[in-house]
N, C-alpha and C positions, 0 to 999 in steps of 0.2 A: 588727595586731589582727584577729580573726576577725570575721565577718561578722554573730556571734553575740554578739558582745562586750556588758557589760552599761554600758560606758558610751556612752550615748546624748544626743542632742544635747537633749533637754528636761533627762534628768539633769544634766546640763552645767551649764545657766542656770541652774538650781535650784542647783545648789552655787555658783555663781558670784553668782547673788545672797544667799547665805546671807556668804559669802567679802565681797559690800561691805556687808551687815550687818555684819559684826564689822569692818570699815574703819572704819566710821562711827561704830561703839561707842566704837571706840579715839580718833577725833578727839572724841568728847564725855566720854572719861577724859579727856583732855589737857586741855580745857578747864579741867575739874572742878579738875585736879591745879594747876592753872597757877593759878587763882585763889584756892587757899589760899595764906596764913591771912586773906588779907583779907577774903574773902566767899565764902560758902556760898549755890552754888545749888542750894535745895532741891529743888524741883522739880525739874531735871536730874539730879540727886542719886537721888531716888525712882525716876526714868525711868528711868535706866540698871540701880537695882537691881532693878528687875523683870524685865525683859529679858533681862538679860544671859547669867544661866543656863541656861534653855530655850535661848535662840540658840544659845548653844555646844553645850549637850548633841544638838538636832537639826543640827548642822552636823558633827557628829563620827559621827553613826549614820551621817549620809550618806557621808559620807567611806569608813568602813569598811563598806559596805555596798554602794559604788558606785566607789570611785575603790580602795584600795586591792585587791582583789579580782584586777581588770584587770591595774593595775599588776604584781602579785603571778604573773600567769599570761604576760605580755608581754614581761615582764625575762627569765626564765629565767634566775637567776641565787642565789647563797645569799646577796648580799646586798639584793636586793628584800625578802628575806622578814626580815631585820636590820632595814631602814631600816623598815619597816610594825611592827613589833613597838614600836621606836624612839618612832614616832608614836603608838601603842598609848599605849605607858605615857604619853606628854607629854599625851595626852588626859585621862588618868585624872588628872594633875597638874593641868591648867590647870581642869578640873573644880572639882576642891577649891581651888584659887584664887579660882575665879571665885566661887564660893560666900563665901568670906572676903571678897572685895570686895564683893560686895552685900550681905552683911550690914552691913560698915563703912560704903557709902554709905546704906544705909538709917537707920542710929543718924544719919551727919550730916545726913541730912531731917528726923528727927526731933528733932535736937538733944540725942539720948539720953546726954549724957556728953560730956565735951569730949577726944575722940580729938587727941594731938598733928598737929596740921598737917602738919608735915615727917613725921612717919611716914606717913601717910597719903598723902600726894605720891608719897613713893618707892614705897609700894603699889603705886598706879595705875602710875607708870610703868613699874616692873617688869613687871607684870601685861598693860598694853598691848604692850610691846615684847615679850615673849613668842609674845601673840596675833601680833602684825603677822608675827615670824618663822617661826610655824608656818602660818600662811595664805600667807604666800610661799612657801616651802617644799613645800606642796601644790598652790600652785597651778605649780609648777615639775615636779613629777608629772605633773599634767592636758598643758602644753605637751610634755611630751616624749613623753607616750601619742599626742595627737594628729599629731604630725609625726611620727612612727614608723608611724604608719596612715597618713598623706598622700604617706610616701615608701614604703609597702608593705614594710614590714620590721619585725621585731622589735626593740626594743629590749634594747639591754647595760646591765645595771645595772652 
């Protein structure tokens, strides 16, 4: 990595705690998921519908505005720019996801309709496993940028 590179170690933590933000989303999906049909927790419910959008949407500008970039210039390869396009569109998906789940947890705060349980289970954990594999997945980016700069060479995509 050049000396000029824009991933930087404040950028870093900031992706990184955006990264145990959607960790922690996901253990309070599971929750969510895990205690239908027996009980709706509302509150938790509301919490995560509010949240969860913004988190993802500002944890994806970052991404593509911080880590892929780098990546994209480090790899020197035509499939950095595959695997970044890849991520690209899973962004734009897990978006509209994410959007459909906090609509659905909001109606169960509200109690707006009685959404099938087990639908709404699979939802979540769809939608959490998802997250958890694309936050892996960049955070497996981030380690291989950094140890490619610590051992003074480019990385091969």
């Amino acid at each position: 990595m050049s000396a000029n590179a824009n991933l930087k170690a404040h950028d870093l933590a900031e992706l990184e705690g955006n990264h145990e933000a959607l960790m922690a989303l996901c253990l309070a999906l599971e929750e969510i998921a895990f205690s239908l049909p027996q009980e709706v927790d509302r509150d938790a419910c509301l919490n995560a519908s509010q949240v969860m959008v913004p988190l993802l949407r500002q944890t994806h500008r970052m991404e593509e505005r911080i880590l892929f970039p780098d990546f994209d210039r480090n790899a020197g390869s035509h499939f950095a720019a595959t695997l970044i396009e890849q991520l690209k569109a899973e962004h734009r998906c897990d978006v509209l996801a994410c959007e459909e789940v906090a609509q659905t947890l909001k109606a169960l705060a509200e109690n707006a309709g009685p959404p099938q349980a087990g639908s709404v289970r699979y939802m979540l954990q769809g939608f959490l496993e998802s997250v958890r594999r694309h936050v892996l997945s960049e955070k497996l980016i981030i380690e291989t940028l950094l140890i490619a700069e610590a051992e003074g060479r480019e990385i091969l995509a």
